[in-house]
Each structure stands twice: as structure tokens, then as C-alpha cells.
C-alpha positions as CSV (number, residue, x, y, z in Angstrom):
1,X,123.3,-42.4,48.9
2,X,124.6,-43.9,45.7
3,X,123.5,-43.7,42.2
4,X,123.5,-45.7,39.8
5,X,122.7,-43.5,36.2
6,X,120.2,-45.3,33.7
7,X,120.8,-45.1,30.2
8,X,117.9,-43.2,29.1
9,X,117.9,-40.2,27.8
10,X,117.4,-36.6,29.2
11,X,113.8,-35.6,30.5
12,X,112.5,-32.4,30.8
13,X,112.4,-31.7,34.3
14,X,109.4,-31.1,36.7
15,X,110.9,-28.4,38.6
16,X,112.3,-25.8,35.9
17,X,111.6,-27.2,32.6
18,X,114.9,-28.3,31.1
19,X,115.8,-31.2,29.1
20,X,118.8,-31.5,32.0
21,X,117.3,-34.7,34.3
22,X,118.1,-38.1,34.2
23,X,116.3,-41.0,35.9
24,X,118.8,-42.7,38.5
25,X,118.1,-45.2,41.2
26,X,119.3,-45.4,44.4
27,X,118.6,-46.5,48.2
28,X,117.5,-45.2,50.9
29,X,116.8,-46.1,54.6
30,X,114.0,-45.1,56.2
31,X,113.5,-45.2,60.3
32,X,116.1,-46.9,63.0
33,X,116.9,-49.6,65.3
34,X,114.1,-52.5,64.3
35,X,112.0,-50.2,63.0
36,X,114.5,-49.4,59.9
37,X,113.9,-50.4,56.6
38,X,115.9,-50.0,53.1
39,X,114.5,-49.7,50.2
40,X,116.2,-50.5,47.1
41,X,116.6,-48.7,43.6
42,X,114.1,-45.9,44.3
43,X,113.8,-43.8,40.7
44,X,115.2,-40.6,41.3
45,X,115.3,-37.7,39.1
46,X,118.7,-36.2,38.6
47,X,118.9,-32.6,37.8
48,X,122.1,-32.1,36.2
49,X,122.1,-27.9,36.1
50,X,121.9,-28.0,39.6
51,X,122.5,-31.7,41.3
52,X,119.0,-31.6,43.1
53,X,117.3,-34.7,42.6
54,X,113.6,-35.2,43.6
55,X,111.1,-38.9,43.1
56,X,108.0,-38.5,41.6
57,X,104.4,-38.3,42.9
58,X,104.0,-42.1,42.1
59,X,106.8,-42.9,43.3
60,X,106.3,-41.1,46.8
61,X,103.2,-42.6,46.7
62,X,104.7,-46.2,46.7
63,X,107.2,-45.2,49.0
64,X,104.1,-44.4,51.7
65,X,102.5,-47.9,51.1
66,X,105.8,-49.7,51.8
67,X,106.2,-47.7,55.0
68,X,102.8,-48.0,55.9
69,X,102.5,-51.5,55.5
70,X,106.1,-52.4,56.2
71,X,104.8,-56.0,57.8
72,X,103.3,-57.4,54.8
73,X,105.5,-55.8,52.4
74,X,109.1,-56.1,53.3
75,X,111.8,-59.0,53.9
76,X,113.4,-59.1,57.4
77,X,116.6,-59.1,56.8
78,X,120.0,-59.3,58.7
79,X,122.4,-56.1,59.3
80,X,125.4,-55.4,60.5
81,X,126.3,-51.9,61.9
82,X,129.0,-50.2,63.8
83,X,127.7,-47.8,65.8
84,X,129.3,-44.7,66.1
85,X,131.4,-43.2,69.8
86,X,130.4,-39.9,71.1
87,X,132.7,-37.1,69.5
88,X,134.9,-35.5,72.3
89,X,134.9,-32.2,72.5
């Protein structure tokens, strides 16, 4: 996963209560095969103490509905992939 850092300025994080968080945004995929979707600039928090970054109840809240209702609320798209050979051991 990627991030892209916002502007804004720090937060006071949920988890230990330091003005050390910024909001970032980044994608994730969710699922495989034709059930996979991607979803797009997802709000993260950034910790930057510690590195851990965590979404918010809201947002993990969204999150559900899209994946609930994936039909209605995504775009089919297109993608390419190279799948990856066994590892010999």
C-alpha cells in the first residue's frame, strides 16, 4: 500500500493521545479473483511515533457498505495481473 500524506495538520491520535497522526489516503484491495474489489483513497490515520496506521469507525463503516453492496456500488473495471509461479524449494 501507498500513501499519499495530506497537508493537514497533526491530530491527536485515537490510540495513545499524541498530537503525532496525520490523515493519509491510500488503497486497498479487498477479496480475489472476480470477487476483488479496490477501493481508492481510503483516509488513514498515520501514527508517526510508531508507523501504525488505523481508519476510523466511519470510515470502517463505509468500507462495510461498499463490500456489502459491492453490485450497486462499484465500477467493473478491467485488470491486468501476473500471477505469481510456485517458489521451489
Amino acid at each position: 500500500m501507498t500513501g499519499k500524506k495530506s497537508n493537514s495538520k497533526l491530530i491527536t491520535c485515537e490510540i495513545c493521545g499524541v498530537s503525532a497522526a496525520r490523515m493519509v489516503k491510500r488503497n486497498k484491495v479487498f477479496g480475489r479473483g472476480r470477487k476483488m474489489i479496490v477501493i481508492e483513497d481510503i483516509p488513514f490515520i498515520s501514527r508517526q511515533r510508531c508507523g501504525q496506521t488505523y481508519i476510523t469507525r466511519d470510515v470502517m463503516l463505509a468500507l462495510d457498505e461498499i463490500r456489502t453492496h459491492r453490485e450497486s456500488l462499484t465500477v467493473p473495471k478491467e485488470v491486468a495481473y501476473t500471477p505469481r509461479s510456485p517458489e521451489k524449494i
